[in-house]
C-alpha positions in Angstrom: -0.3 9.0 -15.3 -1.7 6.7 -17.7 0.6 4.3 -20.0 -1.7 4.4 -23.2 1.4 4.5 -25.2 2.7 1.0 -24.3 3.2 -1.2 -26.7 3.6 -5.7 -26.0 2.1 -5.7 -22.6 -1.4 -6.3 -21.5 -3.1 -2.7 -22.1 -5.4 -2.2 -18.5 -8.6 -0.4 -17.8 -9.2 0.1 -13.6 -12.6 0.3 -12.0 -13.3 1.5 -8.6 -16.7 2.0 -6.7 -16.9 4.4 -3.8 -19.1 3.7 -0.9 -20.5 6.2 1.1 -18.8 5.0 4.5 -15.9 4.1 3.1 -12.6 4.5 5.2 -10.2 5.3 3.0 -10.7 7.6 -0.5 -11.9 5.9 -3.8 -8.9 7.5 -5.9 -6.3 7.1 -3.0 -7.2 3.0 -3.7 -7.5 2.9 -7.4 -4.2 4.7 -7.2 -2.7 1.9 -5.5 -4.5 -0.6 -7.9 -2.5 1.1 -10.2 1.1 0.2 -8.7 -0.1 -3.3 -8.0 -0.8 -3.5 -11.7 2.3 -1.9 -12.9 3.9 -4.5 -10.6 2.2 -7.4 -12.6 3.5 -5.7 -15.8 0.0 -4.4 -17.0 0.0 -0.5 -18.7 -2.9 1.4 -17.6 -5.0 2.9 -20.3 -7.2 4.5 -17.7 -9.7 4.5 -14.5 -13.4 4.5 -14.2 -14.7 5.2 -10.4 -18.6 5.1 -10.3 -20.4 6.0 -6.6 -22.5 3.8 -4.9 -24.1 2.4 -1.9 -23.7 -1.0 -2.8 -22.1 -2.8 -5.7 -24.5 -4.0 -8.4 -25.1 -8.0 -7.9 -25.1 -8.4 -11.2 -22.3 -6.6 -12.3 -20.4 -4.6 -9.9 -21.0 -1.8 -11.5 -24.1 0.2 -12.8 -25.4 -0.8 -16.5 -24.8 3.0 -17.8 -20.8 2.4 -16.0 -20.6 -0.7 -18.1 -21.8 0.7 -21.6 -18.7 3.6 -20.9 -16.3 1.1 -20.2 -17.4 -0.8 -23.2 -16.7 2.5 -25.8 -13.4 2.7 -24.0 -12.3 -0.7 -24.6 -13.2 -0.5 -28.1 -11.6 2.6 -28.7 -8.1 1.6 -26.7 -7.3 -1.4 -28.1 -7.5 -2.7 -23.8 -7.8 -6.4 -23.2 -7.6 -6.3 -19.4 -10.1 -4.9 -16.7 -8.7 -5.2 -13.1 -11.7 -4.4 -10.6 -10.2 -2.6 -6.8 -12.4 -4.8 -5.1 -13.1 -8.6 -4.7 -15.6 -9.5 -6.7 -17.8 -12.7 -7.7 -17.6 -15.2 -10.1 -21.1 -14.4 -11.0 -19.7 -10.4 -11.9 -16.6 -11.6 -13.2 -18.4 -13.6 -15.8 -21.3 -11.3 -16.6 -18.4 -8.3 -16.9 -16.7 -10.6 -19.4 -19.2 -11.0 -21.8 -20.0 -7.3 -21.7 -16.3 -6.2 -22.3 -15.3 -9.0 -24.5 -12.1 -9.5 -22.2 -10.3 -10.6 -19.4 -11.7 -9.5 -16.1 -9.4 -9.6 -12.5 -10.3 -8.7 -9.3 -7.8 -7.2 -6.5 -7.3 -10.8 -5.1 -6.6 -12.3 -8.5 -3.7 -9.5 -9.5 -2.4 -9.9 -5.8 -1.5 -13.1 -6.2 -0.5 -13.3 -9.8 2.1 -10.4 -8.3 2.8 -13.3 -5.6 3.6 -15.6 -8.4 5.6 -13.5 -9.7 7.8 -12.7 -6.9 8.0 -16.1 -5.4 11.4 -17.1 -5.2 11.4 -19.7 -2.3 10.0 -23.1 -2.2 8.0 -22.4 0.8 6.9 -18.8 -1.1 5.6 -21.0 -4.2 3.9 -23.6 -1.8 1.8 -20.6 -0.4 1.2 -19.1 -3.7 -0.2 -22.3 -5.0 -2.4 -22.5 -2.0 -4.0 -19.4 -2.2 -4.3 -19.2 -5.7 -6.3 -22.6 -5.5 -8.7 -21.8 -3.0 -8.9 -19.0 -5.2 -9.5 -20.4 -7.9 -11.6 -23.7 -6.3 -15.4 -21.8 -6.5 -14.4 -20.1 -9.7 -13.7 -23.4 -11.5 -16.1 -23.1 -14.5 -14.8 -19.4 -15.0 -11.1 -20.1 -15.0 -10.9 -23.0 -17.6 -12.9 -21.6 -19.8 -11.1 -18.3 -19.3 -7.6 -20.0 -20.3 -8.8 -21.6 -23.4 -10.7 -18.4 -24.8 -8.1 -15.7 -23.6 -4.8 -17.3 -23.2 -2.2 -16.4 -20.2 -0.7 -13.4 -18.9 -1.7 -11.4 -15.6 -4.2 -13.1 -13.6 -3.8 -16.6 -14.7 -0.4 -17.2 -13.7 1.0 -19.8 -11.3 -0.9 -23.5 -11.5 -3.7 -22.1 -14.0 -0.5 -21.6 -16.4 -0.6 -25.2 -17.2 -4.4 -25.0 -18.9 -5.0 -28.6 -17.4 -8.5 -29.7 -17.5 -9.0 -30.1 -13.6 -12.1 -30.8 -11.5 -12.3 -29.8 -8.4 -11.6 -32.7 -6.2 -8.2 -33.0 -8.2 -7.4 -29.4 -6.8 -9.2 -30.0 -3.2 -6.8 -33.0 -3.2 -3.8 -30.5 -3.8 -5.0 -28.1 -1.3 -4.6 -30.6 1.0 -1.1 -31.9 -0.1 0.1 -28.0 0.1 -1.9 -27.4 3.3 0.5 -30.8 4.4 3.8 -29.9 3.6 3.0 -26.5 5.3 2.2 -28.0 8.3 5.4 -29.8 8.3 7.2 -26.6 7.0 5.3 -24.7 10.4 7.2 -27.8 13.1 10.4 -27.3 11.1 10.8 -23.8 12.1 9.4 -23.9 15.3 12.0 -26.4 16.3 14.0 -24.0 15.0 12.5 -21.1 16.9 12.6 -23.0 19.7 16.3 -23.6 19.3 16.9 -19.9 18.7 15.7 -19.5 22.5 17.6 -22.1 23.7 20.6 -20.3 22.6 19.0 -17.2 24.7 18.6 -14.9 21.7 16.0 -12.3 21.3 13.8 -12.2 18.0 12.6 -9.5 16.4 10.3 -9.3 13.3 10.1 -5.8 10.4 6.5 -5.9 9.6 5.2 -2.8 7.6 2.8 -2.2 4.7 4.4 -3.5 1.2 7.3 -1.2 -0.5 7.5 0.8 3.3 10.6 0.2 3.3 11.9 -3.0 5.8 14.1 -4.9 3.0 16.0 -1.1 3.0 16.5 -1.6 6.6 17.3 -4.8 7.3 19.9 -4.5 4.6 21.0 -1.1 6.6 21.0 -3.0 10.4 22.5 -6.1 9.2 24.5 -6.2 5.7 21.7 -9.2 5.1 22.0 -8.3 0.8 18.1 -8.7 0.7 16.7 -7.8 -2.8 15.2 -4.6 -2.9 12.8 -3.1 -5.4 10.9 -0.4 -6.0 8.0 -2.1 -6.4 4.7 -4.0 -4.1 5.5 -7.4 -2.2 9.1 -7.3 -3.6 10.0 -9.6 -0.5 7.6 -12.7 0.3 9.6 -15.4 2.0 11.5 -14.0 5.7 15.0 -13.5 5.8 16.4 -13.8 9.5 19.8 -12.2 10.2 22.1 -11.4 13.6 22.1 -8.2 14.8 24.2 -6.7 17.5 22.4 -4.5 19.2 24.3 -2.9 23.1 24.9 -6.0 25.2 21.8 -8.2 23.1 22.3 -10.1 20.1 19.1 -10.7 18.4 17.7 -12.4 15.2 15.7 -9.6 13.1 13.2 -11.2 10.5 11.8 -9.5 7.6 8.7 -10.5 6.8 6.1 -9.9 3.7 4.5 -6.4 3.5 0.8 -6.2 4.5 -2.0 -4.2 2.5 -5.5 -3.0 2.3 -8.3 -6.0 1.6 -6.2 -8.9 1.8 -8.6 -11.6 2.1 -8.2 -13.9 5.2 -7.2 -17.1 3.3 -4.6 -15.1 1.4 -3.2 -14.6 5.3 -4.1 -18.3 6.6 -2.1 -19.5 3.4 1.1 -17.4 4.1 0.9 -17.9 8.3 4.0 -19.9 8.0 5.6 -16.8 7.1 3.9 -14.9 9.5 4.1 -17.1 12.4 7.4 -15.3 12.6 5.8 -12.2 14.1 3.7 -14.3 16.0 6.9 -16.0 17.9 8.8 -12.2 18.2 9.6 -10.5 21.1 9.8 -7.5 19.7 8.2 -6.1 16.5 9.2 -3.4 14.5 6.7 -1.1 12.6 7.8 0.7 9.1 6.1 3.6 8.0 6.7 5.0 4.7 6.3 8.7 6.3 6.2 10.2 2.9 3.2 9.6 1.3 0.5 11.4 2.1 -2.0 8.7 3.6 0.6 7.0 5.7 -2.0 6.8 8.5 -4.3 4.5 6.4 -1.4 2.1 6.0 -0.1 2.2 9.7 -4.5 1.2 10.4 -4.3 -1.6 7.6 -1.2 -3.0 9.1 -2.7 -2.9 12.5 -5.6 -4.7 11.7 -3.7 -7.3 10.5 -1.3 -7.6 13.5 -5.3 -7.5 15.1 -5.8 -10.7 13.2 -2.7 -12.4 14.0 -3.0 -11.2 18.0 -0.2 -9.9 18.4 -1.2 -6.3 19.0 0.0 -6.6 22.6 3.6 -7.3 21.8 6.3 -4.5 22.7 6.3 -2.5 19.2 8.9 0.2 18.2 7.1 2.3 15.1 9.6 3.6 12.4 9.0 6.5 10.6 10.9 5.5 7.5 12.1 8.0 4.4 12.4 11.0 6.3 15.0 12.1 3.2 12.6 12.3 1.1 10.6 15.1 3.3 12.7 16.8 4.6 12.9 15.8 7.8 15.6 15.3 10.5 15.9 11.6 13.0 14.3 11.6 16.2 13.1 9.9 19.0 9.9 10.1 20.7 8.4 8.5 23.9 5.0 7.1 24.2 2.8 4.0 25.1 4.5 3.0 21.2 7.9 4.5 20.9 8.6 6.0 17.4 11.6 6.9 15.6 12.5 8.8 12.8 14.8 7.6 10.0 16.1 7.3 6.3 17.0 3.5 6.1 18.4 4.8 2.6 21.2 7.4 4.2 21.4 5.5 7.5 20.2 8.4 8.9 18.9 7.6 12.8 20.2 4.0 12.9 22.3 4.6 16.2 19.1 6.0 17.9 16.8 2.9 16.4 19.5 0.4 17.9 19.5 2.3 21.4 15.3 2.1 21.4 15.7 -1.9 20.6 18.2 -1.9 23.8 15.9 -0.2 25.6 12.6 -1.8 24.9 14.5 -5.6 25.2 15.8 -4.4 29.0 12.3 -3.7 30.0 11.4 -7.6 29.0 14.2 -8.8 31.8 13.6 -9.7 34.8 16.0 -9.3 38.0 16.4 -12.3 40.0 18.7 -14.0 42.5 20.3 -17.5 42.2 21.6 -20.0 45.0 23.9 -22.5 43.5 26.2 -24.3 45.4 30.0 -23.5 44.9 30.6 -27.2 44.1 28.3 -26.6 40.7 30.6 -24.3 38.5 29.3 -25.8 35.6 26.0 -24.6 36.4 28.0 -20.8 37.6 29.5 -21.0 34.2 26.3 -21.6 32.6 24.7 -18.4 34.7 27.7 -15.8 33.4 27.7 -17.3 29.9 24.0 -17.0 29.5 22.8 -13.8 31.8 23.8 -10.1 32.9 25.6 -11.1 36.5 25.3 -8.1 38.4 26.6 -9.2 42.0 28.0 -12.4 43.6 28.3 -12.6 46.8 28.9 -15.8 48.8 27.1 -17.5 52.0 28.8 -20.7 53.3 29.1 -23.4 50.6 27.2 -21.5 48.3 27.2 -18.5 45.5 24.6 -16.2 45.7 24.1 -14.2 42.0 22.0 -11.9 41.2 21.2 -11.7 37.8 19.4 -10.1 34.6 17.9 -12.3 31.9 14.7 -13.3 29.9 11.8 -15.0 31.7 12.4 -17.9 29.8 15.8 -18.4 30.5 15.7 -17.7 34.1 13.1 -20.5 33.9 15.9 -23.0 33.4 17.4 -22.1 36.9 14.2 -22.4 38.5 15.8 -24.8 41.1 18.7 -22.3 42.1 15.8 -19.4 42.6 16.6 -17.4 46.1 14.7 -14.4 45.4 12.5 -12.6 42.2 12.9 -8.9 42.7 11.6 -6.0 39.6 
């Protein structure tokens, strides 16, 4: 599993501590640590995972851990330790001096893999901002970091420049980001808003990283996103038409999710997210083929938790059924699920009828009183809404019709009669 053999790249040691309550398996995470650093480019030398109830304060890890790890560096020729958890500047030093190299936390390689994937202004903006309120407590570490070890994974992005920087120069740029966000955040809600005014439905893909949502997207709509086999190959949402029975909606893929992403690293990409926030309708990708797909459906449900949008109609997609075998289906429940291979197409036509059927439950039946006289406002009503009957009574129309709350809302004045 391990690339000791690579030559030119940064030569990687991983380190994992296992807790006694812990909710998903050491080796299941360090093996994830592993694809997140052979998407930063790093080759893996090997792993170290050392049991404990706590981490060392000092040092994350236990003084006998860290005299191993030591020999092994020596002996590898490794100049990188990446650590599967978060850990303190305090650690990250001490660890340095011990191992006589660059040490990065989960965070740290995160967003270097961020940096490297941003293509978008908005995408660069947000990588900029989290990596600085990174980087902001960590100050004395970083700089003297970059002018001892030189570049590569960990210190790309801003810290690439090796500027000597205090920190109100970077709380100052926080704040410029955190600005042009804001503004980036109205932007699209007026466009969001817009959207509904032309009475279409949204719908966002949200899924752990590499489940599989770019695939389908590409599959539902011919969008021609980039896809990769590789973690957080999309960050910045793509929104394309989709025809879908008698709705045409606006499908959003959005960045994949993973385990202990740190709250700022969400606050600093929610105006990506607030995308799923403004959705109708969201649709859950599962990468049904790997083993621990239910520890990534409950680490993209607690973020959905943290954005609030639990309660939001939710269609979950069992994605890469090819690859076990398995044929498409359907299944009922308080969360629908479907099975499919966005790869072969495979269960695409029963997808579309579950998006159909979910968006019909969001209407609402009503009845509208409009006065023959007002066929502009008649026009409006077939143009915009499911007519289902007209019938007349004296000088005026009486229609009843199917259509979103919101939309209905607009004919408030014409309202005869709300049925289910």
């Amino acid at each position: 599993m391990w690339d000791i053999n690579s030559e030119n790249i940064e030569r990687a040691v991983l380190i994992g501590v296992e807790y006694p309550r812990s909710r998903v398996p050491a080796e299941e995470s360090l093996s994830e640590l592993y694809q997140l650093s052979k998407t930063a480019g790093a080759a893996v030398a090997g792993k170290f995972l050392q049991h404990r109830a706590q981490p060392h304060p000092a040092s994350y890890i236990g003084k006998g851990k860290v005299q191993e790890i030591k020999a092994f560096i020596l002996g590898n020729k490794v100049n990188l330790v990446i650590v599967d958890d978060d850990i303190t500047p305090t650690q990250e030093r001490n660890l340095e001096e011990e191992f006589g190299c660059k040490v990065v936390d989960r965070t740290r390689l995160i967003l270097d893999i961020f940096a490297l994937h941003a293509s978008s202004s908005v995408g660069k903006l947000q990588v900029e901002l989290a990596q600085l309120e990174y980087y902001l407590p960590r100050l004395k570490n970083i700089w003297t970091e970059f002018s001892r070890l030189g570049g590569g994974i960990g210190t790309r992005g801003p810290g690439e420049k090796k500027i000597e920087i205090d920190r109100r120069i970077i709380s100052d740029r926080i704040a410029s980001i955190k600005s042009r966000l804001d503004k980036i955040k109205i932007q699209r809600r007026d466009r969001r808003k817009q959207r509904k005014r032309m009475f279409k439905k949204n719908i966002s893909l949200v899924g752990y990283t590499n489940s599989g949502k770019s695939t389908l997207m590409n599959v539902l709509t011919g969008a021609g996103v980039g896809v990769e086999n590789k973690l957080f190959s999309t960050l910045s949402p793509t929104t394309r038409r989709l025809d879908c029975g008698k709705y045409e909606v606006l499908i959003t893929d959005t960045v994949g999710f993973i385990r202990k992403l740190p709250h700022n690293v969400i606050e600093a990409f929610m105006a990506t997210l607030e995308e799923v926030q403004e959705a109708d309708l969201l649709i859950h990708v599962v990468d049904i083929s790997l083993e621990n797909f239910r520890h990534q459906v409950e680490a993209v449900e607690n973020v959905l938790g943290e954005l609030k949008v639990m309660d939001k109609p939710m269609i979950k997609v069992y994605n890469k059924i090819d690859k076990k075998g398995l044929e498409p289906g359907r299944n009922e429940g308080a969360v629908p699920t479907i099975s499919i291979s966005a790869l072969t197409g495979s269960g695409m036509e029963e997808l579309k009828k579950e998006i159909e059927e979910r968006l019909d439950k969001s209407m609402v039946t009503a009845q509208l009183k409009i006065p023959q006289a007002r066929q502009d406002i008649i026009n409006s009503v077939y143009k915009n809404m499911h007519v289902y009957n007209r019938e007349y009574s004296g000088n005026y129309v009486i229609l009843t019709c199917q259509s979103d709350a919101n939309i209905l809302n607009m004919y408030r004045k014409y309202m005869a009669r709300d049925a289910a």
